[in-house]
C-alpha positions as CSV (number, residue, x, y, z in Angstrom):
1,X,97.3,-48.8,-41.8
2,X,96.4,-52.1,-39.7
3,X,99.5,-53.4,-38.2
4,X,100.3,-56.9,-39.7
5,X,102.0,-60.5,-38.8
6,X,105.9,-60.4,-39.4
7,X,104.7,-64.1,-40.8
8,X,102.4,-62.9,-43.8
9,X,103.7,-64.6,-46.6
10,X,103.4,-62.6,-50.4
11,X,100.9,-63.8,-52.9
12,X,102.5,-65.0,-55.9
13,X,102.5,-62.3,-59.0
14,X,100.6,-65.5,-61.0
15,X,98.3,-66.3,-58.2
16,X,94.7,-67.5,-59.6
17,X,91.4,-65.1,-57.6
18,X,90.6,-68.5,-55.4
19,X,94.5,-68.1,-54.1
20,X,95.0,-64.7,-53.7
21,X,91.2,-64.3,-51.9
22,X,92.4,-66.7,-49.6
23,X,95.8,-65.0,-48.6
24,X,93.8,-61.5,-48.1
25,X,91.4,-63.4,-46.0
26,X,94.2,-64.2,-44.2
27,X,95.7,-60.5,-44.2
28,X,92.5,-59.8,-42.4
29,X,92.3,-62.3,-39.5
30,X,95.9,-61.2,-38.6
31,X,95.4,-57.7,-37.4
32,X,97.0,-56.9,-34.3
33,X,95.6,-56.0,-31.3
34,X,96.7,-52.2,-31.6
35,X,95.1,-52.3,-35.2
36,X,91.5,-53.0,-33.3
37,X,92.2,-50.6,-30.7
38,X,92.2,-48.3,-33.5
39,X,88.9,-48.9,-34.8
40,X,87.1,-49.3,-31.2
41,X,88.4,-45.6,-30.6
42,X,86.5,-44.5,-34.3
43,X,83.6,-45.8,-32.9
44,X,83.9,-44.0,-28.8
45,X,84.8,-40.8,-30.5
46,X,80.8,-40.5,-31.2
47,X,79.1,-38.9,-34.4
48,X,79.9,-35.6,-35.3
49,X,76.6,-33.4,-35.0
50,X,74.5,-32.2,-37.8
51,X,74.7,-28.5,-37.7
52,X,72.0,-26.6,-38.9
53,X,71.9,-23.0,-39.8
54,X,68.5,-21.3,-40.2
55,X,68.2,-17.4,-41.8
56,X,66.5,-14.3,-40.7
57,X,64.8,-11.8,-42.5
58,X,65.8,-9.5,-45.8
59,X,68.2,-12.7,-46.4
60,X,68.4,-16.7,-47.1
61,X,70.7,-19.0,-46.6
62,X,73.2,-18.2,-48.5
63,X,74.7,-15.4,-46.4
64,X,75.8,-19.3,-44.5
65,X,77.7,-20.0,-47.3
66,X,81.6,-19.3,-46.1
67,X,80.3,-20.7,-42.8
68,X,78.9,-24.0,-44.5
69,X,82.4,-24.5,-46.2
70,X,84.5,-24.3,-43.2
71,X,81.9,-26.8,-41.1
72,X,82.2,-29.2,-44.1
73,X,85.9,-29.0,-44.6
74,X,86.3,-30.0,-40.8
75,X,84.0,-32.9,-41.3
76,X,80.4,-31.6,-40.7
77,X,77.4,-32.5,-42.2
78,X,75.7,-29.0,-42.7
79,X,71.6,-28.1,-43.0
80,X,70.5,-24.6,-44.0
81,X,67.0,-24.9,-45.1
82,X,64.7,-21.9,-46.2
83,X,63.1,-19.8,-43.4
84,X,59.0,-19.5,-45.0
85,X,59.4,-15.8,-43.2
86,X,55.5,-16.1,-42.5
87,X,55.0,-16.4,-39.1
88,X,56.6,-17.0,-35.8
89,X,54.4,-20.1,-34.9
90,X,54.6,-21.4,-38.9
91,X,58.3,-20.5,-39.3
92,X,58.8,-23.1,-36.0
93,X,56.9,-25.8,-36.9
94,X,58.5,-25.8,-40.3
95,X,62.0,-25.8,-38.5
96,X,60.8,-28.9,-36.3
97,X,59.4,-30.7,-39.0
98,X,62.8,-30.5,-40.7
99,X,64.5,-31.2,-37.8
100,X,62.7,-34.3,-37.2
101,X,64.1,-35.8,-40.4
102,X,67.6,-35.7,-39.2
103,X,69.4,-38.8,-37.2
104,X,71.3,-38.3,-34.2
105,X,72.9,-34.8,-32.3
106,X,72.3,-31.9,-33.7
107,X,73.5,-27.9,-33.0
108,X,71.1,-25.4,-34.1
109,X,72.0,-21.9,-35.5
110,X,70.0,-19.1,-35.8
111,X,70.6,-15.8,-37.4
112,X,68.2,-12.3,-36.9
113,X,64.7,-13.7,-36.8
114,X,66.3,-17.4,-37.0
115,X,66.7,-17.0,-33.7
116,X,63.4,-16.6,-32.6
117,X,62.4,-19.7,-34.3
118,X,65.3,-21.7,-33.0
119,X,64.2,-21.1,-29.7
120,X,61.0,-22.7,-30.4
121,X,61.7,-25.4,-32.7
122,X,64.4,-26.9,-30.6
123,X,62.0,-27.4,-27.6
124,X,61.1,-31.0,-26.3
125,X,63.8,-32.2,-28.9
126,X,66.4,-34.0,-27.1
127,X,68.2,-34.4,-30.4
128,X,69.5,-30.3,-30.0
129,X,72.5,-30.6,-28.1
130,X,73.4,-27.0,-28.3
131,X,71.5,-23.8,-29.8
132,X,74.0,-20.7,-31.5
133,X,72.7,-17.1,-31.9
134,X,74.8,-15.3,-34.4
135,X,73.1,-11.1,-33.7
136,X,69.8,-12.8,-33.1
137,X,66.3,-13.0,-30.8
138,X,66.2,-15.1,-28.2
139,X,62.9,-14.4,-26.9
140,X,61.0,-15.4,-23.7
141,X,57.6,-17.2,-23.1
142,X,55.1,-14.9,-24.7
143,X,57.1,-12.4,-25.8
144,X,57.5,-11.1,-29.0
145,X,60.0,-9.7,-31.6
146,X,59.2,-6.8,-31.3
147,X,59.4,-6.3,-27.9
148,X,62.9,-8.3,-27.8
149,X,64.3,-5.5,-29.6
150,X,63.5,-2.8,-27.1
151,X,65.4,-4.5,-24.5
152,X,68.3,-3.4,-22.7
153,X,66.8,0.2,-23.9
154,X,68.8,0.7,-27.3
155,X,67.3,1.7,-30.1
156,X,66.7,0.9,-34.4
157,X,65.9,2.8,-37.0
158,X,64.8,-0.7,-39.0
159,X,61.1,0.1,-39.0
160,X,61.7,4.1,-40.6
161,X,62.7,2.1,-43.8
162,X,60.8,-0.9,-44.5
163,X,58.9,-1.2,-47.8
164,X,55.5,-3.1,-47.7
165,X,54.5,-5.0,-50.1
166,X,51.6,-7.1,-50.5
167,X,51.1,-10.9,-50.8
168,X,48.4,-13.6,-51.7
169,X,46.5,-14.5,-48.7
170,X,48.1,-12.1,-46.5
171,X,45.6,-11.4,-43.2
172,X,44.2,-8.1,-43.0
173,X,46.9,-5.3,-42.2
174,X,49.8,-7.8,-42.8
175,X,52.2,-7.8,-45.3
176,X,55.5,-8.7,-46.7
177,X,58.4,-6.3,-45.3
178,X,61.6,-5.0,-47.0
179,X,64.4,-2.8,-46.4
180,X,64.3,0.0,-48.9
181,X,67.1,-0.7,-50.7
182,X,68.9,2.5,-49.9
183,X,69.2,2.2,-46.5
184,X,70.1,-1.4,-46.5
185,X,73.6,-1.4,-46.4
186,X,73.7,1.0,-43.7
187,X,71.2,-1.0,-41.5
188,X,72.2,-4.7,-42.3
189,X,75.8,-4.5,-43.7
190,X,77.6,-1.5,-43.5
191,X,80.7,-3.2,-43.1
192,X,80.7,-5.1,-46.3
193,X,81.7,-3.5,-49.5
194,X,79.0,-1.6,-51.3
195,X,78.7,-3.8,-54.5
196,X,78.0,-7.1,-52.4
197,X,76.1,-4.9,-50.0
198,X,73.9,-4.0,-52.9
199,X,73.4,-7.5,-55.0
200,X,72.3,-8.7,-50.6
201,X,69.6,-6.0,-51.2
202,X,68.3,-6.7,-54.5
203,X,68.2,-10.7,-53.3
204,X,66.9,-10.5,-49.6
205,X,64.2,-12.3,-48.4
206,X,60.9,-10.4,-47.0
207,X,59.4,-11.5,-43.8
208,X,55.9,-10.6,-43.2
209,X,55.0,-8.0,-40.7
210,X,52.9,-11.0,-38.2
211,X,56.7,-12.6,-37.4
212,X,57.1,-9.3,-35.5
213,X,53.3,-9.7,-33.1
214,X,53.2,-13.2,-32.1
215,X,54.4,-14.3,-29.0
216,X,56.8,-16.9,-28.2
217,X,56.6,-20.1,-26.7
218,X,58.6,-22.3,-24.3
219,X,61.8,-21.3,-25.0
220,X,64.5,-24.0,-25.6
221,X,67.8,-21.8,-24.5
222,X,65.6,-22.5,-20.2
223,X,67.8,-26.6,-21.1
224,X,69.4,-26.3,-23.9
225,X,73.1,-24.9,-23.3
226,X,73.3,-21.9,-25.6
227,X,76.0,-19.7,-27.5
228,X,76.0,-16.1,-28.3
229,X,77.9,-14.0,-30.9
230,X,76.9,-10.2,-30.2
231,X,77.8,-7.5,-33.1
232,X,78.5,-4.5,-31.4
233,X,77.8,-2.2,-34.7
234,X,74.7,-4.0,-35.3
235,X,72.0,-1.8,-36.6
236,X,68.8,-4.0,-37.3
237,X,68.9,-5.6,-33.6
238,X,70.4,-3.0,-31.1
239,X,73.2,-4.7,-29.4
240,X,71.9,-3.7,-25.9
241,X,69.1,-6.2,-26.7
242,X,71.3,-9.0,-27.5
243,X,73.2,-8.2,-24.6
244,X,70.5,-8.9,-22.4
245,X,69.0,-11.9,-24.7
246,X,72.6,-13.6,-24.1
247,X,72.7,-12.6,-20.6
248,X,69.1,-14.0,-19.9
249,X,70.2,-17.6,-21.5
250,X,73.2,-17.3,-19.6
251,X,75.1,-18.6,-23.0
252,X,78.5,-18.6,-23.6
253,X,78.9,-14.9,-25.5
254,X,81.4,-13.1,-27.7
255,X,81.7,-9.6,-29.0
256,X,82.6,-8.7,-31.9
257,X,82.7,-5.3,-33.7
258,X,80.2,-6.5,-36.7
259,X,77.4,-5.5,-38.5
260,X,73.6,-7.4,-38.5
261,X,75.0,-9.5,-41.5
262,X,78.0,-11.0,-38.8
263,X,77.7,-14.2,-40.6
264,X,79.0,-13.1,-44.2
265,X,81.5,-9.7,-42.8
266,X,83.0,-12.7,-40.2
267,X,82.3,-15.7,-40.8
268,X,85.8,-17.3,-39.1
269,X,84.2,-15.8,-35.9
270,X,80.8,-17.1,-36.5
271,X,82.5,-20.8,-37.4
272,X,84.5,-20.7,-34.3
273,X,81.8,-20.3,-32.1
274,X,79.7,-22.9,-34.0
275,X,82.6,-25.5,-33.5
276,X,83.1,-24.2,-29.8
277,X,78.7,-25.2,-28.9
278,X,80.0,-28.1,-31.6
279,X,82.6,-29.9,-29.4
280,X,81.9,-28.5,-26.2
């Protein structure tokens, strides 16, 4: 509340609108000083930064949703647009075309695969303040997916169960990718119950096998200061990888004992490193 003139006088209950305009004109032109001192330090506090969360493969964006509620309870305007899952170059340029629509700071979160296109989409975009990689790729110049996942030496068993399946105007040899339902929970969220495990499965989002060949570009994490929330149980990206991803961007990391699906399993964790790239 604005702090006010001990000499204010009352408007009259049977004051006509011209009269009681005039005394709350008045109210206003006798704010204090501390009253304006109040507002200036609304405005020096800066804009909170649009965060946007981007999926990976064999899920969408709702696996963001406890996440998104936290961000938006403390304030945030929160982004999670659809991943097209197609390929690497595609997937980024979609991601920059979306980021290009939004005003001011932004923090970029990727997930899995998001990750990959993070990196590229944030690049030459002063706008990205901060990039977050929740068990995700981080790759290099001209690397690719798949050879992110054999660093650090550990090992998956991702590509024993994928189920291909064929789509419209898919290149020769490419295809979209599934986990066999069976083995899903055990590869992507083995610490979630089995019933939400299984509904994740029947829902998830196919990538298709090219997001795996193509090689990076410049990758944003070389000036953008970066985050990094490592799932030690992971078993879709082995977490020797993303120890050395992190490691490589130098970001700010955290372990936790998680699955792939970190995001949905811990989401307090996930949100806490969001708001740490957030305010940092």
């Amino acid at each position: 509340m604005p702090h006010l003139s001990p000499t204010i006088r009352r408007v009259p209950r049977k004051a006509g609108p011209v009269a009681a305009l005039t005394a709350l004109l008045a109210l206003g032109l006798t704010l204090t000083p501390a009253a304006a001192s109040n507002t200036n330090d609304t405005k020096t506090a800066g804009p909170k930064p649009t965060i946007v969360l981007e999926h990976g493969a064999f899920s969408d964006a709702s696996g963001w949703n406890d996440v998104i509620r936290t961000l938006q309870k403390r304030g945030y305007t929160v982004h999670a647009p659809a991943n097209p899952l197609r390929s690497l170059t595609g997937d980024t340029a979609y991601l920059k075309s979306f980021l290009a629509t939004i005003p001011g700071p932004v923090v970029l979160v990727g997930h899995s695969y998001g990750g990959a296109v993070i990196t590229g989409a944030a690049t030459g975009n002063p706008a990205v303040k901060a990039l977050v990689y929740i068990a995700a790729y981080a790759p290099d110049q001209g690397e690719t997916v798949a050879q992110a996942t054999a660093l650090g030496g550990g090992t998956t068993d991702l590509l024993q169960h994928i189920t291909a399946r064929p789509f419209p105007g898919a290149a020769t040899a490419d295809a979209d990718a599934y986990i066999d339902t069976a083995h899903f929970r055990q590869l992507f969220a083995q610490d979630l119950p089995a019933g939400q495990a299984a509904r994740m499965a029947a829902a998830q989002r196919p990538a298709a096998f090219a997001t795996l060949a193509q090689p990076a570009g410049t990758p944003a994490w070389k000036t953008i200061p970066s985050w990094y929330l490592i799932a030690r149980n992971d078993h879709t990206i082995p977490p020797a990888a993303e120890r050395a991803m992190a490691t490589r961007a130098n970001a700010h990391t955290t372990e936790i004992n998680s699955s792939h699906a970190a995001m949905v399993s811990h989401p307090h964790a996930v949100t806490d490193l969001i708001l740490d790239a957030a305010t940092s």
